[in-house]
Structure formats: structure tokens, C-alpha cells
C-alpha positions in Angstrom: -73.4 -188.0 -4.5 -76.7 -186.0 -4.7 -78.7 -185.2 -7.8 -77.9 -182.0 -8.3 -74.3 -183.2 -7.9 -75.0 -186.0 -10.8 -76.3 -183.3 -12.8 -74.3 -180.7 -12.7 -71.2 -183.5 -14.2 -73.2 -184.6 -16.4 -73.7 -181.7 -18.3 -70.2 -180.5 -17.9 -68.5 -183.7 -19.1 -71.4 -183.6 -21.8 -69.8 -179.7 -22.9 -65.8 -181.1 -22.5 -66.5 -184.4 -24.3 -63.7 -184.8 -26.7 -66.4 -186.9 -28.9 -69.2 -184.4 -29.0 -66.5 -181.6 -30.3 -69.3 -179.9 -32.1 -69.8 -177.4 -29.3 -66.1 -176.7 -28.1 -65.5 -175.6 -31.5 -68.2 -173.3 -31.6 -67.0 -171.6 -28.3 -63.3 -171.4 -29.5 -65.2 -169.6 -32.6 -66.9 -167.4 -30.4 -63.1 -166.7 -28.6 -61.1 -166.1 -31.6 -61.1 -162.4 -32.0 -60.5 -161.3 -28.5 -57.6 -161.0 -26.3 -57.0 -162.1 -21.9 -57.3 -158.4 -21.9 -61.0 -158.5 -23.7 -62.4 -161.5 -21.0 -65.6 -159.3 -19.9 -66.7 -159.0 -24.0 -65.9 -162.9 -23.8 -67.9 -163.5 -20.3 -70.9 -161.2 -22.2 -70.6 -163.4 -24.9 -70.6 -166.7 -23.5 -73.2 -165.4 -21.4 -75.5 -164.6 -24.1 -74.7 -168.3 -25.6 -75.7 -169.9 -22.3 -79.4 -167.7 -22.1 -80.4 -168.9 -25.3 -79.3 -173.0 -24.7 -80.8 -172.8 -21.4 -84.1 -171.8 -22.7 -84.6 -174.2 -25.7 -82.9 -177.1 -23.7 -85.6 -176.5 -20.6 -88.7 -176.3 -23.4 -87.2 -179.0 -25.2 -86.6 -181.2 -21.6 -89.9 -180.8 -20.7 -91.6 -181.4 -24.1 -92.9 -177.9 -24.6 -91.0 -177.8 -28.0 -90.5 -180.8 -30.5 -87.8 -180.9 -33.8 -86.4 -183.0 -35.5 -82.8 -183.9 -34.0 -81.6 -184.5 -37.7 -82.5 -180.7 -38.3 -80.6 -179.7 -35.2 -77.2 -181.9 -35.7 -77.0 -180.3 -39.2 -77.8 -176.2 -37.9 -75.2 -176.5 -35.2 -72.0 -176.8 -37.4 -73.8 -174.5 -39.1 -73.8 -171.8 -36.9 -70.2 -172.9 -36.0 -69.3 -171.8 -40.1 -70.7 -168.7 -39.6 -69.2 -167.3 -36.9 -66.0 -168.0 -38.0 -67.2 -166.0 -41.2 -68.5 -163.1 -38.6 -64.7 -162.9 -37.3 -63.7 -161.6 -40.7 -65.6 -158.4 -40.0 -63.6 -158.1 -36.4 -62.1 -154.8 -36.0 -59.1 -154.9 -38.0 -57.2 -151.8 -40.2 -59.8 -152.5 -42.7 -63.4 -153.1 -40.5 -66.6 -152.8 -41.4 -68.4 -152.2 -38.3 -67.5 -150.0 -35.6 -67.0 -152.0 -32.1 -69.8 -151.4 -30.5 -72.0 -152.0 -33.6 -70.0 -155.6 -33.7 -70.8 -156.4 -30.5 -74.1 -155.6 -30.3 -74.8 -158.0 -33.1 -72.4 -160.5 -32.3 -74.1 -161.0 -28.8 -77.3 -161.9 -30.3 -75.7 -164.1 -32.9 -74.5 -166.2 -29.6 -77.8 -165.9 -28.1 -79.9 -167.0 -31.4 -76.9 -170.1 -31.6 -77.3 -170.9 -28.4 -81.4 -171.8 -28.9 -80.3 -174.1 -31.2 -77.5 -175.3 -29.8 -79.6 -176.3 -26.8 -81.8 -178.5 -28.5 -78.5 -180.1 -29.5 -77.9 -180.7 -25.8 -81.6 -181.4 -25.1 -81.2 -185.0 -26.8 -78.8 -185.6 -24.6 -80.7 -184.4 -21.8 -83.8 -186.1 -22.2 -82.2 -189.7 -22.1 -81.1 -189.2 -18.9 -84.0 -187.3 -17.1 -86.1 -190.0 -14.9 -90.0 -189.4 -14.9 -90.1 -186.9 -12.0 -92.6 -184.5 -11.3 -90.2 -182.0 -11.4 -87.1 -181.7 -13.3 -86.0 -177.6 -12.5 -83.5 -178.7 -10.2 -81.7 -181.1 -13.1 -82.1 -179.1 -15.6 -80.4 -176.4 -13.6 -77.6 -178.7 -12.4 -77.1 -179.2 -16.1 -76.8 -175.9 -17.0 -74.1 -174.7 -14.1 -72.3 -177.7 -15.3 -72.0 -177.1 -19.3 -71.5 -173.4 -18.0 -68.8 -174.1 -16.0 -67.2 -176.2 -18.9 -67.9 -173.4 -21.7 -65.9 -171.0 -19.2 -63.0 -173.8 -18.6 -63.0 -174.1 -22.5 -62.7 -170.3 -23.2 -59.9 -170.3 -20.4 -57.8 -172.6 -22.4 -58.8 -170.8 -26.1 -57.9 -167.2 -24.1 -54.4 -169.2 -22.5 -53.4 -169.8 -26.0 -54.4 -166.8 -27.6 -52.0 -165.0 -25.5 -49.1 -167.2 -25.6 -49.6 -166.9 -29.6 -49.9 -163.0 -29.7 -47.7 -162.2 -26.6 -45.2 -164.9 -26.3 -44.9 -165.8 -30.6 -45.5 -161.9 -31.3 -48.4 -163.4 -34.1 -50.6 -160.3 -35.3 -54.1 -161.0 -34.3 -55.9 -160.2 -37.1 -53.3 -163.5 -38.6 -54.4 -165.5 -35.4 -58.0 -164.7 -35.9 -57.8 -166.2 -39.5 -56.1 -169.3 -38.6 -58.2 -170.3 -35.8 -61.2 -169.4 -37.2 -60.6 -171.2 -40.8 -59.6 -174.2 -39.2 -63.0 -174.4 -37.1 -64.9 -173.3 -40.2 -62.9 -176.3 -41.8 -63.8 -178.7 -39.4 -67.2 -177.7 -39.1 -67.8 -178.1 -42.3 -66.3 -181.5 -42.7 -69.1 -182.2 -39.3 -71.8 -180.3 -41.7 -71.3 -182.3 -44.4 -71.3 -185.8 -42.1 -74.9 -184.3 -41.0 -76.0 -183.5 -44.8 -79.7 -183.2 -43.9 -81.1 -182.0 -47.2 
């Protein structure tokens, strides 16, 4: 099997790992207000999540950045807890923000999340790299790989969004509470294991 190959498994088993939950729950988080019908907002979204990992996980692979992994285990159920609090200001009969207004902001909550979610993935990472001259290729082997997880993830958080709304007839603003309280709950039971303070 080549390199690039090696890579591009590792970083999607590293993204589906049961163990490392941390970062599925934030992409069902991300998922949880939208519909199948809604999958371009979602493909934006995950998109913008995937820019900001990729950048801090290449400056933090190649030792441009440094932080202290503590820090980072602690910020990323962080983030998790608040977007599922950002899903109570979804449009709903009584929203806050208009659409576009949400997504705008929403999209650059994903992308700031993302920064530090890929220093989360950058420990990871950076055990595994050899001491090549150039690691581009591995790191974006990596990337396609979580990528390609996050999307197989939000296939199966889309899947049963749809057979709870369409096939259970569930209103979605109930779904959207459910799914996003019980991530918040888990995340904060994770936050609380990663008390850094």
C-alpha cells in the first residue's frame, strides 16, 4: 500500500474512531438543525470545519505553531457545547436570526472550531509523521481521509434525521433539541474529564 494510501486511512479511521468520539459529536452538532433536503448548507458547513482543521493541523505538523495539548483537549468539547447552544437560535416559529444572517455566522463558527479542532488531530498526527523532508503529501492524505469520514458521518446523522422527521413525523425544532442536548450532555461530561483550569 503507498503512503499516501497509509495516510489517507489513517486520518479517516482517526475521524470514525469510536474511542476518540470527541469529534463525531461535534459534526452530528454541526448536522442537527438541517434536513436531507438542506445537504449543500451541510456540505458548506463541513466544508468550512475542514478549512480551519486543515490549517492549524499543517502549522501544528510541521511545528510552525506550539500549544499546550491540555488546552486543546479541554476547548474541543467546548466548542462541541456551544454549538449545540447555537442550534437553539435555528430558525424556528420563534428565531432570532434571519437565515441567512445564521448561516453566515454559523459557517465561521465551524471554521474558528475547526482551527482548534485541528490541533486536536495534530497530536495525533505528529506521532505518526516520520522525519521526512517533506510531509505535504501526508498531511494531505490525512486530510481527504478525515474528510471523507466527517462526510460518511453527516451521511448517517442526515439518514436518521430523516427517518425521525419523515418516517416518525417528529417536529424538527423537538429533533433539534434532543440531539443537540444530548451532545451538549455528553460533551460536557468529556469537558469536565478534561477540567484544565
Amino acid at each position: 500500500m503507498s503512503e499516501f494510501l497509509v495516510y489517507l486511512q489513517l486520518g479517516y479511521q482517526h475521524i470514525t474512531d469510536l474511542n476518540g468520539y470527541d469529534h463525531i459529536l461535534f459534526v452530528v452538532a454541526l448536522c442537527a438543525i438541517y434536513r436531507i433536503t438542506d445537504w449543500k448548507r451541510v456540505l458548506y458547513l463541513v466544508t468550512a470545519f475542514t478549512v480551519g482543521h486543515s490549517v492549524t493541523l499543517a502549522l501544528a505538523a510541521l511545528n510552525v505553531i506550539e500549544f499546550d495539548s491540555r488546552l486543546i483537549e479541554f476547548l474541543i468539547p467546548v466548542t462541541i457545547i456551544i454549538t449545540c447552544f447555537s442550534n437553539l437560535f435555528h430558525k424556528s416559529s420563534d428565531s432570532v436570526l434571519n437565515p441567512e444572517e445564521f448561516s453566515r455566522i454559523r459557517y465561521f463558527i465551524a471554521m474558528m472550531f475547526g482551527l482548534i479542532h485541528g490541533m486536536g488531530f495534530s497530536s495525533y498526527l505528529k506521532s505518526l509523521l516520520g522525519k521526512d523532508q517533506s510531509i505535504i503529501l501526508q498531511l494531505l492524505a490525512f486530510n481527504i481521509g478525515l474528510e471523507f469520514g466527517q462526510l460518511i458521518i453527516v451521511g448517517i446523522t442526515m439518514a436518521t434525521s430523516f427517518l425521525v422527521l419523515d418516517g416518525f413525523k417528529i417536529r424538527k425544532h423537538t429533533w433539534n433539541l434532543l440531539l443537540s442536548a444530548f451532545v451538549a450532555g455528553v460533551a460536557f461530561k468529556l469537558m469536565t474529564e478534561k477540567w484544565y483550569f
